[in-house]
C-alpha positions in Angstrom: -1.5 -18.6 4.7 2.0 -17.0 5.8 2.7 -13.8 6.8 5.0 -13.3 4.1 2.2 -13.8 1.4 -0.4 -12.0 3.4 -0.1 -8.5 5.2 -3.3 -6.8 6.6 -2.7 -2.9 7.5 -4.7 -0.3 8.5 -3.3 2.4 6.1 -0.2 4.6 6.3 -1.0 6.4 9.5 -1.4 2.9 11.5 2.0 1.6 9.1 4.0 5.6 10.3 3.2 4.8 14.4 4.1 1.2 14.2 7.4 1.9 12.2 8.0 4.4 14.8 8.3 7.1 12.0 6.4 9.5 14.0 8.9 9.7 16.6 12.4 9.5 14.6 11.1 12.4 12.4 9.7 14.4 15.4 12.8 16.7 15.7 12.3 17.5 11.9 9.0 18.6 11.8 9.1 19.9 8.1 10.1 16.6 7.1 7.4 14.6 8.1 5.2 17.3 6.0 7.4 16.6 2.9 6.8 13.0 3.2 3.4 13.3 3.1 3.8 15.5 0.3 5.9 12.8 -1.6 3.0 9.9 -1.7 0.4 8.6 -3.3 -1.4 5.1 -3.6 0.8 2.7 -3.0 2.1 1.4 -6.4 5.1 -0.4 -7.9 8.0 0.4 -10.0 9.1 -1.7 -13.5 13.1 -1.4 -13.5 15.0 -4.3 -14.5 17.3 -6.0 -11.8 20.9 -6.2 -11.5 22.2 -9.6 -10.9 20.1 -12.8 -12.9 20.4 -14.9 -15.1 18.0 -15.9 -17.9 17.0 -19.5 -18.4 15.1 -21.3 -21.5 11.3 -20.9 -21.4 11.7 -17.1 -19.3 12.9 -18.9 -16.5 15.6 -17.0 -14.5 17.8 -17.5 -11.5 18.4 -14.8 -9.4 21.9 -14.2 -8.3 21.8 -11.2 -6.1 21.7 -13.1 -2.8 22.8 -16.9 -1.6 18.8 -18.0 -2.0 19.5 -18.2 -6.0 15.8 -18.3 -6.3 14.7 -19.9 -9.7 11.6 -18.6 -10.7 9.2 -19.1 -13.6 6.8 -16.2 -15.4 5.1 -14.1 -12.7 6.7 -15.9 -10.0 8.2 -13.5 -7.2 11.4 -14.1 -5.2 11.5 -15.1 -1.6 12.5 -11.3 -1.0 9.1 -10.8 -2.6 9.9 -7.1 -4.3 11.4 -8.7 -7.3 9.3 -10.8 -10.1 10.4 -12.8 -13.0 8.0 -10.8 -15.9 8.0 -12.5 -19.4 11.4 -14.0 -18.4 13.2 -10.5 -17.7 13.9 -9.8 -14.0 12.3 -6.7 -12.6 12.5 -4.9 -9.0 9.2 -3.6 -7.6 10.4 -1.4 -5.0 13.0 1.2 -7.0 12.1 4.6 -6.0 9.0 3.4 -3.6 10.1 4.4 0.0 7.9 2.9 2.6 9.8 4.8 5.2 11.7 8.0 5.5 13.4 9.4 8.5 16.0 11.7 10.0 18.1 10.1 12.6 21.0 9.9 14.4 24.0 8.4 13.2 24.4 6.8 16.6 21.0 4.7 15.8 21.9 2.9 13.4 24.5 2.3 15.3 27.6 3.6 13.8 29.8 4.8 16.6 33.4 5.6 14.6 31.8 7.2 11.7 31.3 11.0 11.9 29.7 11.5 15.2 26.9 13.7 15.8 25.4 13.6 12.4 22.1 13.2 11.0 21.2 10.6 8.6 18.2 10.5 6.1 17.0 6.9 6.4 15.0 5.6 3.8 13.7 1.4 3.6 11.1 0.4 1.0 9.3 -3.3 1.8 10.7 -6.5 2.3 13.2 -8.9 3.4 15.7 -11.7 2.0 15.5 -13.4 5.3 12.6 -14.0 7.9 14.2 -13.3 11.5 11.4 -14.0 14.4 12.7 -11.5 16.2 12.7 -8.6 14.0 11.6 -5.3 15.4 10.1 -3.6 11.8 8.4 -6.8 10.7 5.6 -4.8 9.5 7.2 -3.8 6.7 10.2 -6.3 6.5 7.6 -9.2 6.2 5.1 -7.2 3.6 5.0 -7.5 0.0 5.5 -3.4 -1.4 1.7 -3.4 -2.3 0.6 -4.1 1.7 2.2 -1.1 2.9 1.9 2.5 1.7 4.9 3.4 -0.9 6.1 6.7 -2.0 7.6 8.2 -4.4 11.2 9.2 -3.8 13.4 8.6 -7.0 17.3 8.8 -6.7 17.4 12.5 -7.0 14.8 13.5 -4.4 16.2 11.0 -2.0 19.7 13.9 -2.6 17.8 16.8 -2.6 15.9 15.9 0.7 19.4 15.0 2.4 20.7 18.7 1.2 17.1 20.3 1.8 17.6 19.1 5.8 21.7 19.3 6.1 21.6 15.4 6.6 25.3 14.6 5.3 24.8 10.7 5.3 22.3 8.8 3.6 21.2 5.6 5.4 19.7 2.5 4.2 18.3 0.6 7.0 15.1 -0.4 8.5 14.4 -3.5 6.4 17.0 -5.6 4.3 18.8 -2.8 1.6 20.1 -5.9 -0.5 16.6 -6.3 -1.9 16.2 -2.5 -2.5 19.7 -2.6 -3.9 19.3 -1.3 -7.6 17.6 2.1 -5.9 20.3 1.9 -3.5 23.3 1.9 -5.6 21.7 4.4 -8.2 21.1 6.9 -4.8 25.0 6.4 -3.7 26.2 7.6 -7.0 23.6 10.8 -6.7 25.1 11.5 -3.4 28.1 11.4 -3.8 28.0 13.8 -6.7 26.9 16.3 -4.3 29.0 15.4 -1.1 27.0 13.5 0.7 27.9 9.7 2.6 26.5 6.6 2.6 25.7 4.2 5.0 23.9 0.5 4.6 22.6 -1.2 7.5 22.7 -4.9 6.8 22.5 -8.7 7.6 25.0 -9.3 5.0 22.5 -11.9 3.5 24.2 -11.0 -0.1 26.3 -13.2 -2.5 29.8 -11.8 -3.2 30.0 -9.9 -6.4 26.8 -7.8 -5.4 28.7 -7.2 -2.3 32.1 -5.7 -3.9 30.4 -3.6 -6.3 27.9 -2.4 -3.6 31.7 -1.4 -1.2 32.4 0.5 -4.2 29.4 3.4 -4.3 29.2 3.5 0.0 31.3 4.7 2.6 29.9 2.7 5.7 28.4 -1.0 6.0 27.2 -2.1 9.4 26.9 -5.6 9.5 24.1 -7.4 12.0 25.4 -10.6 12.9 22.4 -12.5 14.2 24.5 -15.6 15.5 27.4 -17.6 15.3 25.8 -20.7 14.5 23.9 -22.2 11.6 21.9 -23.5 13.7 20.8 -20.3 14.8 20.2 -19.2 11.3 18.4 -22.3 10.0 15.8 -21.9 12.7 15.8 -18.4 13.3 16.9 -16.8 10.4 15.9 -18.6 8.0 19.1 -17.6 6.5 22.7 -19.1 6.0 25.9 -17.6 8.2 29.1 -18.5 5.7 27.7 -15.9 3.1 27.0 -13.0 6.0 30.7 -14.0 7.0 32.4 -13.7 3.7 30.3 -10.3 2.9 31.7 -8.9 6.3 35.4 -10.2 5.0 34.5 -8.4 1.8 33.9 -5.0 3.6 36.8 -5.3 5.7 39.3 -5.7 2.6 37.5 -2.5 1.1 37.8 0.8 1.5 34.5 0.9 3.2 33.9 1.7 7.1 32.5 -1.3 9.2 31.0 -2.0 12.4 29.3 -4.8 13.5 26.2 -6.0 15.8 25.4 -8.9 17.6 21.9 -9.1 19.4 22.3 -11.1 22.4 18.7 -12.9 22.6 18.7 -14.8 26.4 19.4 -19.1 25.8 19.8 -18.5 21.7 23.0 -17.2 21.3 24.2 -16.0 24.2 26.7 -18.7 25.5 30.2 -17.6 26.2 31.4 -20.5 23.8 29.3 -18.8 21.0 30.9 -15.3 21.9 34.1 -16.3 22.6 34.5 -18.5 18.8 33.2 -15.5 17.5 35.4 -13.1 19.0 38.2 -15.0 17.7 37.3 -15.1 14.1 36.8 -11.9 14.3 40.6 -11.4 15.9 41.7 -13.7 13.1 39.5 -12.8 9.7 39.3 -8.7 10.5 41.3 -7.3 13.4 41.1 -6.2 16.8 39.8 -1.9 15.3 36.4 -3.1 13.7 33.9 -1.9 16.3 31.4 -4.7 17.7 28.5 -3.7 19.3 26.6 -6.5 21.5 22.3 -5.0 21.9 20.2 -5.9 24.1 17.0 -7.9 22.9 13.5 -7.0 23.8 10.9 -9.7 22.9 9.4 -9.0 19.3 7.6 -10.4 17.0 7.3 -14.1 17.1 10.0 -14.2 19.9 7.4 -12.8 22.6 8.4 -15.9 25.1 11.8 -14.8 26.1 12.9 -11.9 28.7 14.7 -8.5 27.9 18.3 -10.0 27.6 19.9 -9.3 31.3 22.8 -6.5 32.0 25.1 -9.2 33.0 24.7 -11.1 30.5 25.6 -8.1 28.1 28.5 -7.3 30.3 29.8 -11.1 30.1 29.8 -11.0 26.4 30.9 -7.7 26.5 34.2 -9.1 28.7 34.7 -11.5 26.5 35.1 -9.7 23.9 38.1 -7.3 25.8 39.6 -10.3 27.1 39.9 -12.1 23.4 41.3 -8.6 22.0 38.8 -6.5 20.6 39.7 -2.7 21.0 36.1 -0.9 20.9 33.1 -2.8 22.3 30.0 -1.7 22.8 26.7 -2.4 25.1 23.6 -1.3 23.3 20.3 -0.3 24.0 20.9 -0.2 27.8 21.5 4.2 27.7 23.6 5.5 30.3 25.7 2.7 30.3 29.3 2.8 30.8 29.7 0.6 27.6 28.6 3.5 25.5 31.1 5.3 25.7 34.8 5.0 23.2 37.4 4.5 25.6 40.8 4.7 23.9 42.7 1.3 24.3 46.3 2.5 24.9 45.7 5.2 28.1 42.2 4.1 28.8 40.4 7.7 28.6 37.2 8.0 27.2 37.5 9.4 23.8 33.8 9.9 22.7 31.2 10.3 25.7 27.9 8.9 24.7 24.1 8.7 26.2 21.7 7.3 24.4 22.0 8.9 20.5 23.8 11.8 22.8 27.2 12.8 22.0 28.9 14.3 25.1 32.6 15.2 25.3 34.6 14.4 22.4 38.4 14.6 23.0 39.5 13.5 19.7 42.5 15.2 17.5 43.2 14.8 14.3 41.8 11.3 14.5 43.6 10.4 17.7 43.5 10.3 21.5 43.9 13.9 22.9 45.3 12.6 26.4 48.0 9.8 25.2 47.8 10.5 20.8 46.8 7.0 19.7 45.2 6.5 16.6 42.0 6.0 17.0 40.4 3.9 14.4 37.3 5.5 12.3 36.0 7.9 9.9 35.6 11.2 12.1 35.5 14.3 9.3 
């Protein structure tokens, strides 16, 4: 039996440590009491889905992301947090938060949009893809009624980001497209009261889903696993032309976008991949849209490989410069000089960065204080 139908855990406390939750809501102590507070068994929500259509004999095909699963009565989709029920199309996971943090904007990682701030993350189960290397496969890889769910409803989600000053809502930690009716309903309660939003995605999403979704956030960062189908086919278990075209989609909206590329050691890391991938990025979205290349660690069912090397991050990292790209960014290696924003006219560093710590930041108005170059991002 696959992991994907079958998930063993311990209960929420073993499901908190492994998700790391423990230590991402340590510096809000209060918060990890209200989650507590929020739960209950773990159970399942009944709200129709957004995007399917509805065949003869309740069949229906689902048309929220490029899998177009077709699914009989009581059948589930690949994604498994949506089921075909009497041939309507329900999601399982609206309101049912698996887990809720407070964390650092710089995390996620978003390095042009409003440094410094806090960002109440929130995932519920599963994935539309399957990537071996995923670092929260424990929940990514679970059906919602494996892990322990909570309930957190649009308007609690708000309150919660008010109750801790947290000015950006974040939807991260697993795949947000399958959660995306409780995500879109959540954008339009924050923004009634002020506050951002922020999805953290593989872009696995079909295009219509993906313009309205630009419409209700303010940030998308996109995780670019590859620049090969191979690399998706076997790794993945995905497709790259539909992650490309929702990245295009982001770019031509009014949305912020970054982008991340995990440089796993022999996979994808070849300066051929890099460099074809810098250049459609040069040609499709511009030299200003940040790219941050992170260093992997072996996880999950990718145990075999080494922590990718330094040099190998700063060849890919060169590459990128040398091809065009204004702001490029070495990740998960703290203290490294490629942390920090430099400004690409006068070469001054424009946002000092450690870790998820913000040093010196000699931006004005949205430009360089040294030489007044715009620099690109969403900074107030």
């Amino acid at each position: 039996m696959k992991r994907r139908q079958f998930f063993k855990t311990a209960g929420g406390t073993t499901l908190l440590a492994s998700t790391g939750l423990m230590n991402r809501t340590s510096t809000f102590p209060a918060l990890l009491m209200d989650f507590y507070a929020l739960g209950g068994e773990a159970n399942l929500s009944k709200v129709e889905a957004l995007y399917y259509k509805k065949h003869p004999d309740r069949e229906i095909e689902c048309t929220l992301c490029p899998r177009l699963c077709k699914l009989g009565d009581k059948e589930r989709g690949y994604c498994g947090v949506r089921e075909n029920i009497g041939g309507t199309y329900y999601t399982l996971v609206y309101g049912k938060a698996c887990s809720i943090a407070a964390d650092p904007i710089e995390k996620k990682p978003l390095f042009h949009y409003l440094p410094k701030s806090s960002a109440l993350s929130i995932a519920t189960a599963g994935c539309n893809v399957n990537c071996k290397f995923c670092q929260n496969w424990e929940i990514s890889q679970a059906r919602p009624e494996q892990v322990q769910n909570y309930d957190f409803p649009p308007r609690a989600v708000v309150e919660t980001a008010q109750k801790y000053r947290c000015p950006v809502i974040a939807y991260t930690y697993t795949e947000p497209v399958i959660f995306f009716e409780y995500m879109y309903d959540t954008s339009l309660e924050a923004r009634k009261k002020g506050i951002r939003n922020v999805v953290i995605t593989g872009g696995h999403i079909n295009p219509e889903p993906m313009e309205d979704l630009t419409k209700v956030v303010d940030a998308v960062k996109v995780d670019l696993k590859a620049f090969s189908q191979d690399f998706y086919t076997k790794y993945v278990k995905g497709e790259l032309q539909p992650v490309l075209e929702a990245i295009k989609i982001v770019h031509k909206s009014s949305a912020w976008l970054e982008l991340v590329y995990l440089v796993i050691p022999t996979l994808n890391d070849s300066s051929d991949e890099i460099r074809k991938m810098c250049q459609w990025i040069m040609k499709e979205i511009g030299p200003d849209v940040p790219l941050h290349f992170s260093r992997f660690v072996p996880m999950y069912l990718v145990k075999n490989l080494p922590p990718t090397p330094v040099s190998t991050l700063e060849k890919v990292h060169k590459i990128a410069l040398d091809e065009g790209i204004h702001y490029v960014y070495i990740g998960n290696v703290p203290g490294h000089s490629a942390e920090n924003t430099y400004c690409p006219k006068c070469k001054e560093i424009v946002i000092e960065r450690k870790g998820y710590s913000i040093g010196k930041i000699a931006l004005k108005g949205g430009r360089c204080k040294y030489c007044n170059n715009p620099i690109p991002g969403i900074w107030i």
